[in-house]
RODO-2510 file (C-alpha; in nm, 4 decimals, decimal comma):
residues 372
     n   res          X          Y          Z
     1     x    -2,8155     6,0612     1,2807
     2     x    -2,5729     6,1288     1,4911
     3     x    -2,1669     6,1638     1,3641
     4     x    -2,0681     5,8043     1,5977
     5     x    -2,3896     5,6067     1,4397
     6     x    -2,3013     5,7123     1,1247
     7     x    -1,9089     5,6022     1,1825
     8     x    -2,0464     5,3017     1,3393
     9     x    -2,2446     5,2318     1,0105
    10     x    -1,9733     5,3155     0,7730
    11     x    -1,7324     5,0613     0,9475
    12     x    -1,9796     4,7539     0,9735
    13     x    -2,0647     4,8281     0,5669
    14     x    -1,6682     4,8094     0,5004
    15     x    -1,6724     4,5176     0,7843
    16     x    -1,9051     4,3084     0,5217
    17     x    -1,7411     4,4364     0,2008
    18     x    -1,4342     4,3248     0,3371
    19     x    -1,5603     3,9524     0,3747
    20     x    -1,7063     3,9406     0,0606
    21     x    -1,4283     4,0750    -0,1286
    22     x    -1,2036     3,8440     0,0930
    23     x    -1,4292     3,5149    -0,1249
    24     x    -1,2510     3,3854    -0,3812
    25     x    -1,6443     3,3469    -0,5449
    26     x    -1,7843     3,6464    -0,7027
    27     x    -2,0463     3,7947    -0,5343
    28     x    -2,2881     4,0832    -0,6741
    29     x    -2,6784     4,2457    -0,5607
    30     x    -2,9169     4,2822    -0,8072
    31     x    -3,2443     4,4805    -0,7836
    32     x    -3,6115     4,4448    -0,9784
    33     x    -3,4715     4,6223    -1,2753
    34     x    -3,1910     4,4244    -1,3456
    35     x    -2,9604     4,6661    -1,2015
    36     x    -2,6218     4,5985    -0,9760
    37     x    -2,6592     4,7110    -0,6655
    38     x    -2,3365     4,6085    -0,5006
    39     x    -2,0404     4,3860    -0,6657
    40     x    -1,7564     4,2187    -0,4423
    41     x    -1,3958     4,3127    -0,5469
    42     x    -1,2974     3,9860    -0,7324
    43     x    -1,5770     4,0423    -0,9760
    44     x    -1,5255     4,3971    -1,0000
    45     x    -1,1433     4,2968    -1,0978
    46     x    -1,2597     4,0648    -1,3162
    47     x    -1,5210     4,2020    -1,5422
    48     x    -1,5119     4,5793    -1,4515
    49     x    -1,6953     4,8207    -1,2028
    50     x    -2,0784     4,7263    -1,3655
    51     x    -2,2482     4,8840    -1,0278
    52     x    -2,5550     5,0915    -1,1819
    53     x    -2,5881     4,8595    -1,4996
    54     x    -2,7761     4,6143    -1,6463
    55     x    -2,6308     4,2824    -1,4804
    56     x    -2,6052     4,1307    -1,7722
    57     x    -2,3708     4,3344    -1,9406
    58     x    -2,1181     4,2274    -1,6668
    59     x    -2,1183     3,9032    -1,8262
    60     x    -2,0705     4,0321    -2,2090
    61     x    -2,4305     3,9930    -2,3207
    62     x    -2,6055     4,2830    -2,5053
    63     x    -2,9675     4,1041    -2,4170
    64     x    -3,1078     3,9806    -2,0598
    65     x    -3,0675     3,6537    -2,0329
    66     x    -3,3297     3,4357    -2,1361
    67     x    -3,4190     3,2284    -1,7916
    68     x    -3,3072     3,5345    -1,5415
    69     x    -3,2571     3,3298    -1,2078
    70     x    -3,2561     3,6588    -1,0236
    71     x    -3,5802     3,7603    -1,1668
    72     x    -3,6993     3,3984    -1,0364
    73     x    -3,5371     3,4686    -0,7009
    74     x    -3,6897     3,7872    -0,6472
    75     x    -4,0666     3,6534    -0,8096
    76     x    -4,0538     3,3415    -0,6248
    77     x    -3,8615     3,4051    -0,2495
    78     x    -3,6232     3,0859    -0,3711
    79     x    -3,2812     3,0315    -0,4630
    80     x    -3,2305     2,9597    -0,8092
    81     x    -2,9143     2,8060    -0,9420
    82     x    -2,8060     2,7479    -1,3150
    83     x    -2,4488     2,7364    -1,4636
    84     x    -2,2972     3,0426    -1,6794
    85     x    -2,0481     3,1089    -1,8998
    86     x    -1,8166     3,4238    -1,8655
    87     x    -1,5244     3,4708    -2,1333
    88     x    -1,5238     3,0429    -2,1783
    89     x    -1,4860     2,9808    -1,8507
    90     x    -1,7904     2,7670    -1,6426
    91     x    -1,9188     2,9320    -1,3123
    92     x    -2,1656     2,7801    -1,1232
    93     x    -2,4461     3,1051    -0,9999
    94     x    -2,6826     3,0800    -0,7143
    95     x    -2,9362     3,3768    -0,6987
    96     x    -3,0754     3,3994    -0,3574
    97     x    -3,3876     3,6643    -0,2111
    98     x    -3,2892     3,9114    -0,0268
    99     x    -3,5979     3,9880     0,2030
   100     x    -3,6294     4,3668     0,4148
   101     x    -3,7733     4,4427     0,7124
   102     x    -4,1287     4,4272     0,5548
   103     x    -4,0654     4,0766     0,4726
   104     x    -4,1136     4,2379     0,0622
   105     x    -3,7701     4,0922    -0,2077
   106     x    -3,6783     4,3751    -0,3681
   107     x    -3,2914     4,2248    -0,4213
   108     x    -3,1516     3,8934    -0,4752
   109     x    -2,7968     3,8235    -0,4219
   110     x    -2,5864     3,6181    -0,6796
   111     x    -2,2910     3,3741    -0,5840
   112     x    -2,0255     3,2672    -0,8869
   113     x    -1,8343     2,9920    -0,8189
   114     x    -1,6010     2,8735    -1,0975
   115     x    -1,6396     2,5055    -1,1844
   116     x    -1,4489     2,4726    -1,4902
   117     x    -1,1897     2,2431    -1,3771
   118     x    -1,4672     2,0647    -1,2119
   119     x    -1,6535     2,0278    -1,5317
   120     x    -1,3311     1,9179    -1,7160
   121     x    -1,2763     1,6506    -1,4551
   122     x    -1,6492     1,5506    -1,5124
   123     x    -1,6012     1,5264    -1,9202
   124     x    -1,2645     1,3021    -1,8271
   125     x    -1,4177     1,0551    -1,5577
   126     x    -1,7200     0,9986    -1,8137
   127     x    -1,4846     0,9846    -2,0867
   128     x    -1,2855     0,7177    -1,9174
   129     x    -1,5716     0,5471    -1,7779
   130     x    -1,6999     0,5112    -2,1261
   131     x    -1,4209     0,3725    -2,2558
   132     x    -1,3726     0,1207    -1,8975
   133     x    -1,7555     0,0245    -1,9894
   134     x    -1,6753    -0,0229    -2,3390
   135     x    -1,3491    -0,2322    -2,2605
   136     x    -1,5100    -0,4353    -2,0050
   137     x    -1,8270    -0,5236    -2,3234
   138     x    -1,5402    -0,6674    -2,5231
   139     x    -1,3837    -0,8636    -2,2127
   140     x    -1,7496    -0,9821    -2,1527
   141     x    -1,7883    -1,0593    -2,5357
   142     x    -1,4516    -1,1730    -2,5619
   143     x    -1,5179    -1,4117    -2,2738
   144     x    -1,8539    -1,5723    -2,3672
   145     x    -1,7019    -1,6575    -2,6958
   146     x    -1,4425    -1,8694    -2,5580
   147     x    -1,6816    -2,0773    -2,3757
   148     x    -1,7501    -2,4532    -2,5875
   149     x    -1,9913    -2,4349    -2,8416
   150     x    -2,3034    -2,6276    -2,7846
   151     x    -2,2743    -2,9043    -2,9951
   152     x    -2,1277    -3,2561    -3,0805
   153     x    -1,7608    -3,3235    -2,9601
   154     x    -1,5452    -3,5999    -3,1453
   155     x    -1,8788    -3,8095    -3,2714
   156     x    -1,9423    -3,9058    -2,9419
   157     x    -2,0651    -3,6629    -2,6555
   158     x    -2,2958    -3,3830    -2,7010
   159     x    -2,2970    -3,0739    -2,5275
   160     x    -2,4705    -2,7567    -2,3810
   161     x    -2,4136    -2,5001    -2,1709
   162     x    -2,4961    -2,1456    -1,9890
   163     x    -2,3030    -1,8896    -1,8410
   164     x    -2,4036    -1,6045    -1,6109
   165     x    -2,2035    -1,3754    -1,4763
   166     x    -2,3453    -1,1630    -1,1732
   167     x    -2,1131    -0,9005    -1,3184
   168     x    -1,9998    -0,7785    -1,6875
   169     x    -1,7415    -1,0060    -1,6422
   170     x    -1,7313    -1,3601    -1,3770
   171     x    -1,5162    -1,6049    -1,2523
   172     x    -1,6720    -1,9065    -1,3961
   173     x    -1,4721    -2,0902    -1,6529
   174     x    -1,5592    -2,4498    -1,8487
   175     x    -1,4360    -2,6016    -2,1619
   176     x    -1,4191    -2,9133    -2,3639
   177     x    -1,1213    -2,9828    -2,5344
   178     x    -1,0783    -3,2231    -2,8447
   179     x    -0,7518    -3,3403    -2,6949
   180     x    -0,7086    -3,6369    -2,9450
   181     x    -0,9450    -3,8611    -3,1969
   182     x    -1,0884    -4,0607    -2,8980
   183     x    -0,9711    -3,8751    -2,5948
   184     x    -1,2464    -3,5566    -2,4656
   185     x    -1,1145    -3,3354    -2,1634
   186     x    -1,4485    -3,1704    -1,9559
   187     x    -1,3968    -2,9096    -1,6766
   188     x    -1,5562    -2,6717    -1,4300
   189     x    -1,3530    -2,4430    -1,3118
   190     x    -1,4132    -2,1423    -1,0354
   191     x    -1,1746    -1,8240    -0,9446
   192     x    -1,1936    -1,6661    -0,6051
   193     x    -1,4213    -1,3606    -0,6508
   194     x    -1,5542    -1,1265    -0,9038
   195     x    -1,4782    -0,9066    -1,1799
   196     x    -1,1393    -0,8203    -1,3914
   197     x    -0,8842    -1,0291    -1,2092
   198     x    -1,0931    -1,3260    -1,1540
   199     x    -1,1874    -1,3119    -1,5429
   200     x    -0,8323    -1,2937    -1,6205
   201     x    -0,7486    -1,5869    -1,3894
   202     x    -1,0132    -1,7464    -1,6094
   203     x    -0,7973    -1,7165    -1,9172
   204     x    -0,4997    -1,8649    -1,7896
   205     x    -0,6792    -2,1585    -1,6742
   206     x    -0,7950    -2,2056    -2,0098
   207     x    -0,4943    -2,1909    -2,1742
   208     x    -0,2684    -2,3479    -1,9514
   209     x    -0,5183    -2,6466    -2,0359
   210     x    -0,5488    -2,6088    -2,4410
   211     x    -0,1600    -2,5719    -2,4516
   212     x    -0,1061    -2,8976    -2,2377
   213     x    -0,2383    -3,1031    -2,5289
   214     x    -0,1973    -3,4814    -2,5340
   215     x    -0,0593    -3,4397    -2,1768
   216     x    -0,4332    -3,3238    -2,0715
   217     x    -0,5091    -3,6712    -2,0941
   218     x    -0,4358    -3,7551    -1,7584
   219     x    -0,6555    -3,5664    -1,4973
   220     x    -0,4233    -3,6134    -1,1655
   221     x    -0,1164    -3,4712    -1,3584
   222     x    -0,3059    -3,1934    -1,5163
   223     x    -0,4186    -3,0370    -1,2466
   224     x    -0,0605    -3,0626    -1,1056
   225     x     0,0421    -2,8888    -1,3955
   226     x    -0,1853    -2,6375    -1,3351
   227     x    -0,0994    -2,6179    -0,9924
   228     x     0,2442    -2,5343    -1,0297
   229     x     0,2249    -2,2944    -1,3296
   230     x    -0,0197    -2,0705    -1,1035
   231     x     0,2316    -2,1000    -0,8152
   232     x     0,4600    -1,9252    -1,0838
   233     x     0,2187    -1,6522    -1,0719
   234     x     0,3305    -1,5206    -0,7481
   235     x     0,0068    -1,4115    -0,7184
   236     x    -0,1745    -1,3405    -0,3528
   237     x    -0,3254    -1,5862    -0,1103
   238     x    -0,6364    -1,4675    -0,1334
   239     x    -0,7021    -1,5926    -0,4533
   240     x    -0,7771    -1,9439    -0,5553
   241     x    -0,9171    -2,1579    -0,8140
   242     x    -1,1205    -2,4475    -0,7763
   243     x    -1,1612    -2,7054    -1,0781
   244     x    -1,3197    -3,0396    -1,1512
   245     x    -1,1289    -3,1798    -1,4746
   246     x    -1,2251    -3,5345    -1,6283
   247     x    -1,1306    -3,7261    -1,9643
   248     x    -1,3459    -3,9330    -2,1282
   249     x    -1,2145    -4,1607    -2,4136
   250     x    -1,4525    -4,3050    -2,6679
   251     x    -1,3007    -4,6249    -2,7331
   252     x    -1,2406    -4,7577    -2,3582
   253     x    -1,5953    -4,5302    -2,2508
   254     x    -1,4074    -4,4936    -1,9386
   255     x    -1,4152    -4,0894    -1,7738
   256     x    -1,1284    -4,0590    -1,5487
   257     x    -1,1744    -3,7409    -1,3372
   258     x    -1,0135    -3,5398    -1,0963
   259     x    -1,0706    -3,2718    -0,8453
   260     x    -0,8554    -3,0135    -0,7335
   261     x    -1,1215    -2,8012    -0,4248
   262     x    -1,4166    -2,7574    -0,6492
   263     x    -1,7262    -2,8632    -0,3842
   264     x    -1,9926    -2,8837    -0,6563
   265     x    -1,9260    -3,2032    -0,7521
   266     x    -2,0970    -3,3403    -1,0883
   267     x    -2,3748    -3,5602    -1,1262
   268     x    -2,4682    -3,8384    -1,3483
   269     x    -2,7436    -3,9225    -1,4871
   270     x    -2,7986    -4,3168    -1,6276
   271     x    -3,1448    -4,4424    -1,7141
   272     x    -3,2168    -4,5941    -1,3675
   273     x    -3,0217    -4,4193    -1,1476
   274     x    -2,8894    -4,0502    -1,0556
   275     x    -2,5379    -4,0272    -0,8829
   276     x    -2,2650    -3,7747    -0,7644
   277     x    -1,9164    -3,8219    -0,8885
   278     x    -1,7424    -3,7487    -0,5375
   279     x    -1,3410    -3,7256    -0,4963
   280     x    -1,1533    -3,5095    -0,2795
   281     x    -0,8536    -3,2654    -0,3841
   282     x    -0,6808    -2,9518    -0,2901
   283     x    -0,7481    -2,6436    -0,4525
   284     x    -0,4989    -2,4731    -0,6705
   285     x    -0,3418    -2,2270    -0,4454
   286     x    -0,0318    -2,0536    -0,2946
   287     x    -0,0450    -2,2133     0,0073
   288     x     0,1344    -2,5213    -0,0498
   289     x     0,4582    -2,6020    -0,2288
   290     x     0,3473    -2,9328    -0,3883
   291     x     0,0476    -3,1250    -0,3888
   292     x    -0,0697    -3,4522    -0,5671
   293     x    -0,4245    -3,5822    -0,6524
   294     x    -0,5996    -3,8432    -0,6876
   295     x    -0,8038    -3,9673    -0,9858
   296     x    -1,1067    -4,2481    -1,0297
   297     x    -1,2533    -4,3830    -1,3197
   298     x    -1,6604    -4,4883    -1,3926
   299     x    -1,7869    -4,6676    -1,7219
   300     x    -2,0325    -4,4637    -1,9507
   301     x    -2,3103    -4,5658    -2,1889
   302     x    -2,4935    -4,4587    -2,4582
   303     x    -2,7419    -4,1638    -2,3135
   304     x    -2,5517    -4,1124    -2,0051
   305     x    -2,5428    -3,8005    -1,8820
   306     x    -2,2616    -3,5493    -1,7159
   307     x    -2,3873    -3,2746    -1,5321
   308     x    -2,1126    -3,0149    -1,4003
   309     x    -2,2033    -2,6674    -1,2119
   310     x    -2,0904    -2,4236    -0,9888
   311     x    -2,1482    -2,3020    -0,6296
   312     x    -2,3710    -1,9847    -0,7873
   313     x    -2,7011    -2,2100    -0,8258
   314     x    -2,5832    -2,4454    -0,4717
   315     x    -2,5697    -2,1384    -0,2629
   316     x    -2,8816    -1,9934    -0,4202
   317     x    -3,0429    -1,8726    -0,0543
   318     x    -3,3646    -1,8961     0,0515
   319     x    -3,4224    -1,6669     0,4201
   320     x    -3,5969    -1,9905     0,6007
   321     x    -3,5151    -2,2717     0,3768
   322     x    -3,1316    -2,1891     0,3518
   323     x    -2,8889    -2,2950     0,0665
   324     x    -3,0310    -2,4626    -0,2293
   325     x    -2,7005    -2,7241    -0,2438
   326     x    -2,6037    -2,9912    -0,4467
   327     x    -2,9456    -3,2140    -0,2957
   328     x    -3,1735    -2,9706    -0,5039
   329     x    -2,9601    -2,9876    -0,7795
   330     x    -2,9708    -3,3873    -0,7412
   331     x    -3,3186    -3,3754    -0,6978
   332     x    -3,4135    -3,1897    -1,0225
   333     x    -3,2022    -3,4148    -1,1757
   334     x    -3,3322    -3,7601    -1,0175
   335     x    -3,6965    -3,5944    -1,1595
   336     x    -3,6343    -3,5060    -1,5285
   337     x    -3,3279    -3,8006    -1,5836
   338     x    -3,4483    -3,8085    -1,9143
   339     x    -3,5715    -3,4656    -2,0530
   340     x    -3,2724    -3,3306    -2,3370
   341     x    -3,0348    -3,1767    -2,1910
   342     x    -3,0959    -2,8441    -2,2880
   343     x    -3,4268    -2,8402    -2,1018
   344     x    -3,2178    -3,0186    -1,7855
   345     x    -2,9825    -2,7086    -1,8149
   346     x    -3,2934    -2,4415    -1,8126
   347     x    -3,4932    -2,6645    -1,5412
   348     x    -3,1647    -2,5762    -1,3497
   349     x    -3,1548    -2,2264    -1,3453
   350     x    -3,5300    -2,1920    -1,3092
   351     x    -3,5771    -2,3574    -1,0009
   352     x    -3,2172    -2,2371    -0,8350
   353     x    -3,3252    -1,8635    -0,9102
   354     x    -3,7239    -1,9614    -0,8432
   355     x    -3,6170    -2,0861    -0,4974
   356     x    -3,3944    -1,8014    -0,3854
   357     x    -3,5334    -1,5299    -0,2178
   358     x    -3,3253    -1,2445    -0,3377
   359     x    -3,1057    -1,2035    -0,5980
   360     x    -2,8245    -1,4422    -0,7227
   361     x    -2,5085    -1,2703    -0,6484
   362     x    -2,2704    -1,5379    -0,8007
   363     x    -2,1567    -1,6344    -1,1303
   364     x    -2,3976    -1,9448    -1,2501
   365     x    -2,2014    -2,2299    -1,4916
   366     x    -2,3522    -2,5211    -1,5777
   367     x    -2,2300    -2,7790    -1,8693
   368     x    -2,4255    -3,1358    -1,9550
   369     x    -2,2178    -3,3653    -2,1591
   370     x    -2,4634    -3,6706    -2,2985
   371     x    -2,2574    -3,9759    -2,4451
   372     x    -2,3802    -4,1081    -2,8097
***
């Protein structure tokens, strides 16, 4: 070989030492027998000059490691990559063939990275994604047992419900409140989107209500009330609620309602008749500085129902059919006036999730309130 060759050679070897020692990886060669071949300078700093050993005494071990990736690599003509621990720190290796000119592997290059901070990251993001998953059980808890309790309000209206949240936690809010001996307050209430903020809205809409006590007995000034103590919020435009509040009073059996945006409006359910409760209203908002609504009254009897609901069975979607609305609602309804009113609540449901052709991606309320 002649003295220029062999220069040439010399300087294109020190050309690729250079670039591997320039890596901030490690970088080593290992051969059939377990032996380092060639090491890069920032593992040779590291754990010492181990070129001519056993590779894995470079990494303290007094033993070949039990699942040898480099072995693998060499056996196999694949990478292999597993993680490894040198002096408690977390590398991540790759062992890679090294084919000759014959095509034969008689080497297989490893790659360290160092992932340690990485893996620490990983431990705190599942750490705190654990605890965000366990939080957000509680709020879910938390907020299904604030819902009414299906049962008999004031000896004179009995009622059910279901709640389903197309996340942990919804938007959906209804309650019954005992607001007096005589006097029962019903809503159905709905917060602008999904999730944490819309389930806190739903808190303050509840209490805002519960603390209002004997005032809650007119609808129209209620949800002024409400109105203004959201405006106090300062909160964003983009949020809103929508609510459909009524009183009924055992005495007079008159239910005076109100509506303040809520476009689900309830239906009732006599023994010869189905009808919607329609009145128009604002919903609670930003937007305006004032607003005032309206209120009507109807007459109840014994076995009258109260259905209320909430846009997440109306906009059920079928592709060629469309929305389910508040006609296929009506129309379950007008068919099964007289089944309980559990069975009216899971007749519901059934048909609003039978008729959609993918899945329900809103919160689903419903409440049924039957006079005794």
């Amino acid at each position: 070989m002649s003295k220029e060759l062999k220069n040439q050679l010399i300087q294109q070897r020190k050309f690729y030492e250079n670039i591997l020692s320039g890596m901030k990886d490690w970088v080593r060669v290992i051969d059939k027998d377990n032996k380092v071949v060639f090491m890069n300078e920032p593992m040779r700093k590291y754990v010492g000059d181990t070129v001519g050993r056993e590779c894995f005494r470079a990494l303290g071990k007094t033993s070949p490691c039990e699942h040898c990736i480099s072995n693998r690599a060499i056996f196999e003509g694949t990478a292999i990559t597993k993680e490894e621990v040198v002096d408690g720190r977390i590398y991540s290796v790759v062992s890679s063939p090294i084919q000759s000119g014959d095509n034969s592997v008689r080497y297989a290059v490893e790659v360290f990275r160092d992932v340690t901070e990485k893996k620490a990251m990983e431990r705190l993001l599942i750490e705190q994604n654990r605890k965000m998953k366990s939080d957000l059980d509680f709020a879910k808890q938390l907020q299904h047992k604030i819902l009414p309790e299906n049962r008999v309000y004031n000896y004179t209206m009995k009622i059910a419900s279901k709640y389903i949240p197309s996340e942990i936690l919804g938007g959906d809010v209804y309650d019954v409140i005992e607001i007096n001996d005589h006097d029962i307050g019903m809503y159905m209430a709905d917060v602008s989107g999904h999730g944490v903020t819309s389930s806190m809205m739903t808190m303050f809409i509840r209490q805002t209500l519960k603390n209002l006590g004997e005032k809650a007995i007119d609808p129209a000034l209620t949800l002024q009330y409400l109105y203004h103590r959201y405006r106090e919020l300062n909160i964003d435009d983009q949020y809103y609620i929508t609510i459909f509040y009524g009183v009924y009073n055992k005495n007079t059996k008159l239910f005076t309602y109100a509506n303040a945006g809520h476009n689900c409006m309830p239906i009732l359910l006599k023994e010869d008749t189905v009808e919607e409760i329609y009145i128009e209203g604002l919903p609670i908002c930003t937007i305006f500085e004032d607003v005032e609504y309206d209120k009507n009254q109807i007459a109840l009897e014994k076995g009258n129902k109260l259905l209320f609901y909430t846009d997440g069975i109306s906009e059920s979607y079928h592709h060629e059919k469309g929305f389910f609305q508040t006609q296929g609602v009506f129309q379950i309804c007008l068919e099964n006036k007289d089944k309980e009113i559990e069975t009216l609540i899971d007749m519901v449901i059934h048909q609003a999730r039978d008729y959609a052709t993918e899945e329900i991606k809103d919160d689903i309320a419903i409440m049924v309130g039957e006079i005794l």
